[in-house]
C-alpha positions as a Markdown table, in Angstrom:
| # | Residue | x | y | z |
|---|---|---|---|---|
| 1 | Unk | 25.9 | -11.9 | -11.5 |
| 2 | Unk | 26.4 | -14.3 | -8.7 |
| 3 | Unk | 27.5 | -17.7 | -9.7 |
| 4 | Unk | 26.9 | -21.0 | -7.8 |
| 5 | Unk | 30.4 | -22.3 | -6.1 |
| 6 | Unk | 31.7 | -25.3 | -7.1 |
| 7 | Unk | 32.9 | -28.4 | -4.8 |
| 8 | Unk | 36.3 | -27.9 | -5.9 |
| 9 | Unk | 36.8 | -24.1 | -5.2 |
| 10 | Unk | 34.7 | -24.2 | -2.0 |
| 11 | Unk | 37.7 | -24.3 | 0.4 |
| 12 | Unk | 39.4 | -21.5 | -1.7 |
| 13 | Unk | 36.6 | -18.9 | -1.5 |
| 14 | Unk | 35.8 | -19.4 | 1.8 |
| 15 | Unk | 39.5 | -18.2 | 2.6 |
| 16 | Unk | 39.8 | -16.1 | -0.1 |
| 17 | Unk | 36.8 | -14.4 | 1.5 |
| 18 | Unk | 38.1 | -14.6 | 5.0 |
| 19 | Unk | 41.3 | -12.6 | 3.9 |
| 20 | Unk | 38.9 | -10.0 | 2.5 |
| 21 | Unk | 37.5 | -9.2 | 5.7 |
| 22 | Unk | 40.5 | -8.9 | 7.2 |
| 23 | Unk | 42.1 | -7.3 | 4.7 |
| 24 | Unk | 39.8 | -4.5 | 5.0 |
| 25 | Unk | 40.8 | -3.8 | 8.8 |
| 26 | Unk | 44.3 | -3.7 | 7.7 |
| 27 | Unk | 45.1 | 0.3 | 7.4 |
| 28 | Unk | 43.6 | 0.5 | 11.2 |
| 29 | Unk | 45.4 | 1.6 | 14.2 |
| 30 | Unk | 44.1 | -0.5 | 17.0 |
| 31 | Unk | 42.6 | 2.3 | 18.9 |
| 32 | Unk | 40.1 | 2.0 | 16.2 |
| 33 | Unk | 39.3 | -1.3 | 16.1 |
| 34 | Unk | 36.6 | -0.7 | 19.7 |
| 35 | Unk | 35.2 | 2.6 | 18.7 |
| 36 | Unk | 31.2 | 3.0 | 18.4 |
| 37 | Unk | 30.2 | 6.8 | 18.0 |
| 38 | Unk | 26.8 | 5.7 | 17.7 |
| 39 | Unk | 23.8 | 2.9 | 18.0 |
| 40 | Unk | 24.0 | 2.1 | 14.1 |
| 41 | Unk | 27.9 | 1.6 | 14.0 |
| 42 | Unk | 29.2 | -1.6 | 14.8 |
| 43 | Unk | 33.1 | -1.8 | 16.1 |
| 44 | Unk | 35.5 | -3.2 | 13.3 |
| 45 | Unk | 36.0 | -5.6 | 16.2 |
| 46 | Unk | 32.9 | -6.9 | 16.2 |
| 47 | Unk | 32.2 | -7.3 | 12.8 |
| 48 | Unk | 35.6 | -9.2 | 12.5 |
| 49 | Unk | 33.8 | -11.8 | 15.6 |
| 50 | Unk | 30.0 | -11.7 | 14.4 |
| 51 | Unk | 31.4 | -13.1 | 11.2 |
| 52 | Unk | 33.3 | -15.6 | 13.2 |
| 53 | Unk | 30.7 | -16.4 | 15.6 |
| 54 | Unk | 28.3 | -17.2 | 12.1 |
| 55 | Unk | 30.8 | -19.9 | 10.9 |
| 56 | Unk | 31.3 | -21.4 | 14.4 |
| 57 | Unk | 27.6 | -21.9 | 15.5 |
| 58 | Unk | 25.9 | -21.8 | 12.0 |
| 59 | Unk | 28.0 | -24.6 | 10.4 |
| 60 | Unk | 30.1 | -26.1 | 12.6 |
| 61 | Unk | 28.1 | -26.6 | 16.3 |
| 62 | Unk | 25.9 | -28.3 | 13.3 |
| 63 | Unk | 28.3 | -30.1 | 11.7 |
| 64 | Unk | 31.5 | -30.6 | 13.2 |
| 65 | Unk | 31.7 | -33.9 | 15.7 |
| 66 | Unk | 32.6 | -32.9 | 18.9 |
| 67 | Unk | 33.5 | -29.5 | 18.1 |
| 68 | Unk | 35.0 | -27.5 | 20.4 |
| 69 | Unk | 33.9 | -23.7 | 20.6 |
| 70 | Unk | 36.9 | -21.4 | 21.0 |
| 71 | Unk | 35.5 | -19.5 | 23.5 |
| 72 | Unk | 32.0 | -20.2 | 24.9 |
| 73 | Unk | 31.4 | -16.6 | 25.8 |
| 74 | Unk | 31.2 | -15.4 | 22.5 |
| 75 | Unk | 28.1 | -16.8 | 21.7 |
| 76 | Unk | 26.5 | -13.9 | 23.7 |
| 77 | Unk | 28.9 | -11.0 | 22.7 |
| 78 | Unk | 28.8 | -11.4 | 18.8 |
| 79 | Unk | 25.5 | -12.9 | 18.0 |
| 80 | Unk | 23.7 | -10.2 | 16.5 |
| 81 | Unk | 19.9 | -9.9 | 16.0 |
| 82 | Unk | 19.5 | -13.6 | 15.8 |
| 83 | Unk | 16.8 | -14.7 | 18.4 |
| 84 | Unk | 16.7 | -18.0 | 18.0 |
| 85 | Unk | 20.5 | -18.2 | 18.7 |
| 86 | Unk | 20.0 | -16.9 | 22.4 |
| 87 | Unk | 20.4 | -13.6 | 24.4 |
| 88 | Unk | 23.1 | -10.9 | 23.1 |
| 89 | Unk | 24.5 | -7.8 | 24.0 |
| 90 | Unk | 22.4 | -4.8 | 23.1 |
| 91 | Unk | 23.5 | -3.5 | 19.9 |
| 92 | Unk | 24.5 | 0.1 | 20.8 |
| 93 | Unk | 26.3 | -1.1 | 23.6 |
| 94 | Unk | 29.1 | -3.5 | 21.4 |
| 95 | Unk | 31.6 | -0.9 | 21.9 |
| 96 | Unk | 32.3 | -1.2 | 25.4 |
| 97 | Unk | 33.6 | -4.1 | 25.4 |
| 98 | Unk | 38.0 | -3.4 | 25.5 |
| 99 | Unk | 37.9 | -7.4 | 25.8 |
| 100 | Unk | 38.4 | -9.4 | 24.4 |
| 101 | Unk | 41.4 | -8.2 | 22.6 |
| 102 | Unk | 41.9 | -7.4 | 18.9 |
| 103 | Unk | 44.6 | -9.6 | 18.8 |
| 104 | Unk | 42.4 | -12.5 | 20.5 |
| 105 | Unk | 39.7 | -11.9 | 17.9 |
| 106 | Unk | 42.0 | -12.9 | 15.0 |
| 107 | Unk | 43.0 | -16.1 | 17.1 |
| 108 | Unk | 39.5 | -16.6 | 16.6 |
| 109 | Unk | 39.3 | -16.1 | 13.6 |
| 110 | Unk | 42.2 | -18.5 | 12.5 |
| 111 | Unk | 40.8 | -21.2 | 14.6 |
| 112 | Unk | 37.7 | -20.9 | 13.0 |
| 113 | Unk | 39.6 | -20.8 | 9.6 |
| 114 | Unk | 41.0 | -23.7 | 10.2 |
| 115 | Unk | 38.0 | -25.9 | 11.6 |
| 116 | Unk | 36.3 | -24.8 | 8.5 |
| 117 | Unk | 38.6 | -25.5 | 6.4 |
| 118 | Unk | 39.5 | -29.0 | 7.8 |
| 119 | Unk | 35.4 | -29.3 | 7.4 |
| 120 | Unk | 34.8 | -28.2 | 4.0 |
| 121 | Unk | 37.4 | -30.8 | 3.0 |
| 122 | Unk | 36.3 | -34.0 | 4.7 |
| 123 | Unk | 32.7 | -33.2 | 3.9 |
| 124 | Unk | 33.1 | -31.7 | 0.1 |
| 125 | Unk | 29.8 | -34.0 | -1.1 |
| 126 | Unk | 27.5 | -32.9 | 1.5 |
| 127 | Unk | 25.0 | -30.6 | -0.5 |
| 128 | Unk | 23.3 | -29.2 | 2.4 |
| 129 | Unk | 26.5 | -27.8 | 3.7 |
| 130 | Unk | 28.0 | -26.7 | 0.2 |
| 131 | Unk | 24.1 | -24.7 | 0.7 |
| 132 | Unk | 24.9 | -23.3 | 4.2 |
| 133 | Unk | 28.5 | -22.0 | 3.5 |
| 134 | Unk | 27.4 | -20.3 | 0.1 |
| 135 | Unk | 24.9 | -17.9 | 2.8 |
| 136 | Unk | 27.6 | -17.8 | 4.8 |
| 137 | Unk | 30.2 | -16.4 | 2.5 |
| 138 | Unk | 27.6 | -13.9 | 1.2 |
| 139 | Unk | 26.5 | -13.1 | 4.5 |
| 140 | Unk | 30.7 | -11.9 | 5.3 |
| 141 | Unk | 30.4 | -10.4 | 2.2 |
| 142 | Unk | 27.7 | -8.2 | 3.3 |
| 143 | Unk | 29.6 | -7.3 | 6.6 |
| 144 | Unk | 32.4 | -6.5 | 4.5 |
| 145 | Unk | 30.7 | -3.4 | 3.0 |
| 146 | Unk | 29.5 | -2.4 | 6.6 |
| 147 | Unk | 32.9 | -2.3 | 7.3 |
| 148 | Unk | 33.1 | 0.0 | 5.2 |
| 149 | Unk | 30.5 | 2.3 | 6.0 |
| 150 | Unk | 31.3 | 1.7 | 9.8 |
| 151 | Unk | 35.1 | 2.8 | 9.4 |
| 152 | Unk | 34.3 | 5.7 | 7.5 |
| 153 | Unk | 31.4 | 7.2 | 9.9 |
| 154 | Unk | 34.3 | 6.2 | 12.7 |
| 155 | Unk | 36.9 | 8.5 | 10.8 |
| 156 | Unk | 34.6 | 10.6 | 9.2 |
| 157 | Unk | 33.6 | 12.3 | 12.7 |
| 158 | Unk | 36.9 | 12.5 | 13.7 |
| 159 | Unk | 37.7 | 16.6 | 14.2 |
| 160 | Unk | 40.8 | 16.4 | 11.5 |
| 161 | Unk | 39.3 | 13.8 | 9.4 |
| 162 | Unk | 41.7 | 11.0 | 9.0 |
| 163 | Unk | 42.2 | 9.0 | 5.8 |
| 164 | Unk | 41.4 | 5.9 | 5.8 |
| 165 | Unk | 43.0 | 4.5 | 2.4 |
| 166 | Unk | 43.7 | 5.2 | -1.2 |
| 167 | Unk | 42.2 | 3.5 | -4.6 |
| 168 | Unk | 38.8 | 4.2 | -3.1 |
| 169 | Unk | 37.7 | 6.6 | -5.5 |
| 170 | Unk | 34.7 | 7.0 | -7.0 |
| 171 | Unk | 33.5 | 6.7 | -11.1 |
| 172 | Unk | 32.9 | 10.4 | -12.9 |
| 173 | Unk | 29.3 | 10.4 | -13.8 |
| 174 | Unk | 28.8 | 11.5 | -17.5 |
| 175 | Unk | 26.1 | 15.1 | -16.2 |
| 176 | Unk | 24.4 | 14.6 | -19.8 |
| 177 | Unk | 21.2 | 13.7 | -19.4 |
| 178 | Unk | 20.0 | 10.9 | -20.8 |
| 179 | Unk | 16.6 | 9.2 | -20.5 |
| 180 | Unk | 15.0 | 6.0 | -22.3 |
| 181 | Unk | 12.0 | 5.6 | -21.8 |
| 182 | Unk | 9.8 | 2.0 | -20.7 |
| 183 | Unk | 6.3 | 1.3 | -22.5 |
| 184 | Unk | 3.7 | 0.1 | -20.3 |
| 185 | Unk | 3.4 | -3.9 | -20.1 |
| 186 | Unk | 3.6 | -6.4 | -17.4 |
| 187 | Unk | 7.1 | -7.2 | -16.8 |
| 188 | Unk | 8.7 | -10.6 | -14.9 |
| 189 | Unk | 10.2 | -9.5 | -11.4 |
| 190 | Unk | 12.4 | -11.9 | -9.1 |
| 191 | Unk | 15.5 | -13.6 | -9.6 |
| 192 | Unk | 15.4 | -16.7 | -11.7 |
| 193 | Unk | 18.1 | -19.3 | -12.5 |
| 194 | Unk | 20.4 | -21.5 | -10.3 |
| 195 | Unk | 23.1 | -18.5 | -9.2 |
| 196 | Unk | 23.1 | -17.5 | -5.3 |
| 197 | Unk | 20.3 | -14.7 | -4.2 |
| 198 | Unk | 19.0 | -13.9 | -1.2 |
| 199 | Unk | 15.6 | -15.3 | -0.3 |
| 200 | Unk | 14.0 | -11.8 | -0.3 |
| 201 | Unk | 14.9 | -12.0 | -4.5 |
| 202 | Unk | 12.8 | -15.3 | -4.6 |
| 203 | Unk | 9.2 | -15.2 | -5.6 |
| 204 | Unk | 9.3 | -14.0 | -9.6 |
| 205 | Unk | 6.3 | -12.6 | -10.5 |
| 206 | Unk | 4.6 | -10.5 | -12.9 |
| 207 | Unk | 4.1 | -6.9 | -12.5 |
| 208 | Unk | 2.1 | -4.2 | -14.5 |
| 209 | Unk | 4.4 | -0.8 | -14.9 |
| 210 | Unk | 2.6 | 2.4 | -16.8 |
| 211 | Unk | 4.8 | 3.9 | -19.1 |
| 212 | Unk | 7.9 | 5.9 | -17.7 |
| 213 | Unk | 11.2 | 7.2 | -18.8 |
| 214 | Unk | 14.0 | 6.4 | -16.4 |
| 215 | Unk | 17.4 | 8.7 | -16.2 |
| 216 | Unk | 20.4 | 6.4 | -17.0 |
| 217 | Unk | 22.6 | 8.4 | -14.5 |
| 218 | Unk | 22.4 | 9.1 | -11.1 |
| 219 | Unk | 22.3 | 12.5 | -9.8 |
| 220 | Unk | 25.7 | 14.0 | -9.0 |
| 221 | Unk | 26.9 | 16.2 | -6.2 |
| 222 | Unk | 27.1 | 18.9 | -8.7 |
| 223 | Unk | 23.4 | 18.5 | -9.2 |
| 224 | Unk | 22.5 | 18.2 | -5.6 |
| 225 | Unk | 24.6 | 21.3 | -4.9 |
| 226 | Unk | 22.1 | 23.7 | -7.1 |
| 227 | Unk | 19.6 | 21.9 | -4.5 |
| 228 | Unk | 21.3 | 23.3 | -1.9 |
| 229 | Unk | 22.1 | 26.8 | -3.1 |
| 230 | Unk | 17.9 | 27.0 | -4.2 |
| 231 | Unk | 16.9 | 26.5 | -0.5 |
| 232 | Unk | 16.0 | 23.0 | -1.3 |
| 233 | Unk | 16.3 | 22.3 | 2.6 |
| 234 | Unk | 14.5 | 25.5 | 3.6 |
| 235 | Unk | 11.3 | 24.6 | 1.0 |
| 236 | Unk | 9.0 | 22.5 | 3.7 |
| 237 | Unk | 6.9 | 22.1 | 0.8 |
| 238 | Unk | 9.4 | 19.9 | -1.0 |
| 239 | Unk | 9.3 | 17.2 | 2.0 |
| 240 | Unk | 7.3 | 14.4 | 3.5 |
| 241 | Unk | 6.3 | 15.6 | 6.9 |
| 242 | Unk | 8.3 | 12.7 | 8.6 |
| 243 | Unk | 11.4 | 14.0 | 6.5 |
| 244 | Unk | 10.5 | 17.5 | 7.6 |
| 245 | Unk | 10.8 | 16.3 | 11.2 |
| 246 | Unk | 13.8 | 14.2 | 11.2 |
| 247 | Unk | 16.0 | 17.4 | 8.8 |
| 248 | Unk | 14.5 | 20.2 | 11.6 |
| 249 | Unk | 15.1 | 18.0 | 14.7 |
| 250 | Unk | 18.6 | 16.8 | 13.4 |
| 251 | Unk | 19.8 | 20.2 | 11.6 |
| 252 | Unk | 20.2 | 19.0 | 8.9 |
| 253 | Unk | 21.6 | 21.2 | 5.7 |
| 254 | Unk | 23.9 | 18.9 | 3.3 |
| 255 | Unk | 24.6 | 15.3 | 2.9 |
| 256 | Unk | 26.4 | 13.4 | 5.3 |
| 257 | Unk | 30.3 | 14.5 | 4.7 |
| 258 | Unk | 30.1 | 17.2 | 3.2 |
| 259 | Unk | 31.3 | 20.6 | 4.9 |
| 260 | Unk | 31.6 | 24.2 | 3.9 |
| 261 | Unk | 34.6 | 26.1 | 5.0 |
| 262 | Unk | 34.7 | 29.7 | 3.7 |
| 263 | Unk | 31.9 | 29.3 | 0.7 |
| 264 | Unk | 33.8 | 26.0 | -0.3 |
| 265 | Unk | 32.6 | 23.0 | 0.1 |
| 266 | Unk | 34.2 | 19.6 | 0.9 |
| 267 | Unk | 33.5 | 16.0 | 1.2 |
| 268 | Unk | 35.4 | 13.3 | 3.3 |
| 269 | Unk | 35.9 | 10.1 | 1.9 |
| 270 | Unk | 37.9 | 7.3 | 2.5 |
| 271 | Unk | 40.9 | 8.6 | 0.9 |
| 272 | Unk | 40.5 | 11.9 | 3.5 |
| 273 | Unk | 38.9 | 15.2 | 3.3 |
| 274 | Unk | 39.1 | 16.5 | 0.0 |
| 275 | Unk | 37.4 | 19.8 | -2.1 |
| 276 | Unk | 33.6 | 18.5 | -3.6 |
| 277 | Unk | 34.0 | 16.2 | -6.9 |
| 278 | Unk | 31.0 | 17.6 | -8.8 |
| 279 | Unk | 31.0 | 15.0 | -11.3 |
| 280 | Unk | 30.3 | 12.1 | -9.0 |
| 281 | Unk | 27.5 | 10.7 | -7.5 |
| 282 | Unk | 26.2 | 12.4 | -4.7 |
| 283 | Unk | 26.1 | 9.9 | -1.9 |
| 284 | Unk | 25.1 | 9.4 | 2.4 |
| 285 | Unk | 22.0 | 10.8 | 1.5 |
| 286 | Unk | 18.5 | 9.4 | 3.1 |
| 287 | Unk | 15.6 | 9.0 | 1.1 |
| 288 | Unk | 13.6 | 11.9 | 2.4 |
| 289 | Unk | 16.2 | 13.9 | 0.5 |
| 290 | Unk | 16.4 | 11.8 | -2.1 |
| 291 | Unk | 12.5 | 12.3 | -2.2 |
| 292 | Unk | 12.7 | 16.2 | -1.7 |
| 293 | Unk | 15.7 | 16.7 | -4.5 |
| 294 | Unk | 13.3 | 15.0 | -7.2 |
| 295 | Unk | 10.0 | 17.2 | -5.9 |
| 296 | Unk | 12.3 | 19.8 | -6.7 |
| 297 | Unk | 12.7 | 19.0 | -10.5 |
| 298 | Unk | 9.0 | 18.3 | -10.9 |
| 299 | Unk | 10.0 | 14.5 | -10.9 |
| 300 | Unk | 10.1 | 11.6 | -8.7 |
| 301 | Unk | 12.1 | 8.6 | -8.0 |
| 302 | Unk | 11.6 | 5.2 | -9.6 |
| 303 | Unk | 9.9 | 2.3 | -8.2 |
| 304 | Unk | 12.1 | -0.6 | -7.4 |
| 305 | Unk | 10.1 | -2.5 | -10.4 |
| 306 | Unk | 10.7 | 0.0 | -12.5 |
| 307 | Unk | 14.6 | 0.5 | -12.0 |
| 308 | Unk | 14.4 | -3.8 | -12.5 |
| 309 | Unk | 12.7 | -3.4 | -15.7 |
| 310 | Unk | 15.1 | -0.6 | -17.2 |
| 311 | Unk | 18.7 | -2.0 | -15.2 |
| 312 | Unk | 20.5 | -3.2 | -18.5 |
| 313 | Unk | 20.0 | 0.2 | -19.9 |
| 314 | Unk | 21.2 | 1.6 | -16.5 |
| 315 | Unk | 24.6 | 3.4 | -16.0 |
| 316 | Unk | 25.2 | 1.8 | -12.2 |
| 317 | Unk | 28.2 | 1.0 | -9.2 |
| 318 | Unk | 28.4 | 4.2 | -7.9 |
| 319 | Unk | 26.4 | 4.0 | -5.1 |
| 320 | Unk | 22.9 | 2.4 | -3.9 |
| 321 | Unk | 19.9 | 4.0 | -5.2 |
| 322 | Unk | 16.7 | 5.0 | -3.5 |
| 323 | Unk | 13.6 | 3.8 | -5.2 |
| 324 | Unk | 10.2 | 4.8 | -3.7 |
| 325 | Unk | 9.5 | 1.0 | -2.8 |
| 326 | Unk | 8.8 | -0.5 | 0.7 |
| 327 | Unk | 10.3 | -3.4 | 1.1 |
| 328 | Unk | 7.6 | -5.6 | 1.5 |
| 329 | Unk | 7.7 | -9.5 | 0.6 |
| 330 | Unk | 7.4 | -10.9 | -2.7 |
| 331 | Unk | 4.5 | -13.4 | -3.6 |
| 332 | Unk | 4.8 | -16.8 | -2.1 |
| 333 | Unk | 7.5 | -15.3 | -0.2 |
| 334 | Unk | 8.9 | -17.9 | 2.5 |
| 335 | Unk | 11.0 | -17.5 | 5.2 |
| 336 | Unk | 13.5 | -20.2 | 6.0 |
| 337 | Unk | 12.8 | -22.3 | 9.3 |
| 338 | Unk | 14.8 | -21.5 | 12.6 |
| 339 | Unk | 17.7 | -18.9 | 12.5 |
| 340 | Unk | 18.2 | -18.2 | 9.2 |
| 341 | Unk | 14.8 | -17.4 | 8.8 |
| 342 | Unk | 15.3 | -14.2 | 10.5 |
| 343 | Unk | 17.7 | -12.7 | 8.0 |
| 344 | Unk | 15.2 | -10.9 | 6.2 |
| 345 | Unk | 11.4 | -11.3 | 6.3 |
| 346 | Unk | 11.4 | -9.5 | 10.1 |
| 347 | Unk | 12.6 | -6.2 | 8.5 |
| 348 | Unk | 10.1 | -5.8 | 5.8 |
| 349 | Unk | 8.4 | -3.3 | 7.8 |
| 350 | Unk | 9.2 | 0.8 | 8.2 |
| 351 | Unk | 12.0 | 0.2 | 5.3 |
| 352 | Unk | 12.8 | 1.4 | 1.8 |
| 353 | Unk | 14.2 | -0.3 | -0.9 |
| 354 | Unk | 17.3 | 0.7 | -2.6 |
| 355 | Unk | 19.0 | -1.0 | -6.0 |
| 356 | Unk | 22.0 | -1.3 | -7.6 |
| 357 | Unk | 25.3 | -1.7 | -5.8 |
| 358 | Unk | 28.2 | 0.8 | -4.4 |
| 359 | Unk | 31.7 | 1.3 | -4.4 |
| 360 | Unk | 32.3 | -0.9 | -1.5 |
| 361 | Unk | 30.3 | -3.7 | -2.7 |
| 362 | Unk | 31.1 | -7.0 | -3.7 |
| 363 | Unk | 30.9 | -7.8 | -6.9 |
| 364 | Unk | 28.9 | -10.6 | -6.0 |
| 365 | Unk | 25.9 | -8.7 | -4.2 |
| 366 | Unk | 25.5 | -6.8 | -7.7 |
| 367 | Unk | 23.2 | -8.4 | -9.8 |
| 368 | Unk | 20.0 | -6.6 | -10.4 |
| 369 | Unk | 17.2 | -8.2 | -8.4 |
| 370 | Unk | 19.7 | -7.9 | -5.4 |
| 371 | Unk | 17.0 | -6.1 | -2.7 |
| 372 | Unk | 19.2 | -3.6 | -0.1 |
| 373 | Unk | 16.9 | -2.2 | 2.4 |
| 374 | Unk | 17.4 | 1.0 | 5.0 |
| 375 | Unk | 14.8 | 3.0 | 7.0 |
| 376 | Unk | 14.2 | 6.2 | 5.0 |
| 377 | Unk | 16.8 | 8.1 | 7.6 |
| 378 | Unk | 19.8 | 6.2 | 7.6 |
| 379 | Unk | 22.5 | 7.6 | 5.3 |
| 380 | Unk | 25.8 | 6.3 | 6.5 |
| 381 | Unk | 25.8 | 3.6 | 3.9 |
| 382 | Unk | 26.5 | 4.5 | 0.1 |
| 383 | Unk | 22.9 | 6.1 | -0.6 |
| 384 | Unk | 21.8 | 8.0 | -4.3 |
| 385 | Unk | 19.3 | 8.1 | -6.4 |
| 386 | Unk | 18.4 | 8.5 | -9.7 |
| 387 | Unk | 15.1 | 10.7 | -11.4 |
| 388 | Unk | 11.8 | 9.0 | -13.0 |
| 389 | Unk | 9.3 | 10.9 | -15.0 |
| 390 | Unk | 5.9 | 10.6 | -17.4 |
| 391 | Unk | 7.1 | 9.7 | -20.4 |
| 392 | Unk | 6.5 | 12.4 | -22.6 |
């Protein structure tokens, strides 16, 4: 779980944090630091200046007397869907831009370090601030793992498959199946408590769930591979029409990263491509698979309420989870005036909601009320599921 930072540690996690980011771009070569193969991939550039821009006209245009604005450019090139922050550049177009330089963007980034932390330390008893940085830091933290799946995607689609790192690797999956199974009641849903979440998480309320039984793994490529070799993509009746459209139109036959050279199949990952783990947990998939792989055991996937209800008894980190949930606002949801209002409430709309937390996450974004949300095609990020059922 999340916990509340302290005015004494403030200073330290937001650089500890910082480093994180940056840390993350370290095995790049430079000539990766621009590159955007496509709309939904943001340039390892950018994401090291939209994190910057955050701090500099988030908290310290706000804060700061007389602050000075490194560059007053940026404010247009790495704002990102923020409207009430002014124009920006369109997002598929962020990796044109050769300038400015890598090497300028960590300028910025240790000038902004520095304001900051010159801030946080003259104004360590203003509450409203400690309030704004704590977003802030999970709002990197957030990027971070988009990093993540943005590097990978960038490398991934590269024709010889360049590695990225090592110590990346994922948890073996225990194949037994296990269920336990959930009795029908009226549960409490929401976060509750004084530790950090996401306004999205706000709003507990009481839900009524019919009896289920709940799989306490995910399924694993091994799993997903009998999917395959059955003609799960060739069985139109096993998808939602939309799904249907978007597999046909966009050929698709396997999750993202994986590839089959001479009846073998393979799977890139950040340490490079290597032969198919089946023991771990399939991944990159979107939820119309997701949704077709679990019409193909006669089951189905779980609500987000229901994988809530059942989390503790959950084996989980591997990778997000699908749930058949659209991300739709809580009761007496609110969303936060100005800017920061549009972090989440304008996107509850054509998404699905997925649970849990990945390999790439921070171990502060898992906690189980913790709300990701994708359209039902994206699968770049770290996308699984697990399998629901009638309880027997």
């Amino acid at each position: 779980m999340a916990t509340a930072i302290t005015d004494l540690s403030l200073v330290h996690e937001f650089l500890s944090m910082r480093k994180a980011t940056t840390d993350i771009c370290r095995p790049l070569l430079t000539e990766d630091y621009s590159v955007q193969p496509v709309d939904f991939v943001s340039p390892p550039k950018w994401h090291l200046a939209h994190t910057t821009w955050f701090w500099e006209e988030f908290v310290l245009a706000k804060y700061k007397q007389k602050y000075k604005r490194y560059n007053d450019t940026y404010a247009y090139l790495f704002n990102s869907y923020y409207n009430n922050m002014g124009d920006r550049v369109d997002r598929q177009m962020r990796g044109i831009n050769s300038r400015p330089a890598v090497s300028e963007i960590y300028e910025y980034r240790a000038y902004v370090n520095h304001q900051m932390e010159q801030l946080l330390e003259d104004e360590k008893n203003n509450k409203e601030l400690k309030k704004l940085v704590e977003i802030g830091i999970h709002h990197e933290q957030q990027h971070q793992e988009l990093l993540f799946y943005d590097i990978k995607f960038i490398l991934g689609h590269q024709p010889y498959h360049p590695a990225y790192a090592t110590g990346y690797e994922m948890k073996k999956v225990n194949v037994e199946e296990q269920w336990i199974d959930i009795d029908e009641g009226i549960y409490d849903i929401g976060h509750s408590g004084d530790s950090f979440s996401f306004d999205n998480e706000l709003g507990r309320h009481k839900q009524y769930l019919n009896n289920y039984s709940i799989n306490t793994n995910v399924v694993t490529n091994g799993q997903f591979l009998e999917f395959i070799k059955a003609g799960g993509y060739q069985d139109f009746n096993l998808w939602h029409d939309e799904g249907l459209f978007w597999k046909d139109t966009n050929q698709i036959l396997a999750p993202l990263y994986w590839h089959q050279k001479d009846d073998v199949w393979y799977e890139y990952d950040l340490h490079g491509l290597q032969p198919l783990v089946l023991d771990e947990a399939v991944r990159h998939l979107s939820f119309y698979e997701a949704f077709a792989y679990a019409e193909w055991k006669d089951m189905r996937l779980p609500t987000e309420y229901e994988w809530e209800v059942a989390a503790t008894h959950l084996n989980k980190g591997h990778t997000w989870e699908w749930t058949y949930s659209a991300y739709l606002p809580y009761p007496n949801f609110q969303k936060a005036p100005g800017a920061l209002g549009e972090y989440n409430g304008k996107f509850m709309i054509n998404q699905m909601v997925l649970r849990g937390s990945s390999r790439v996450t921070a171990d502060e974004h898992s906690r189980d009320t913790y709300r990701n949300f994708f359209h039902p095609s994206m699968r770049w990020q770290y996308a699984g599921f697990r399998l629901a059922k009638k309880m027997l």
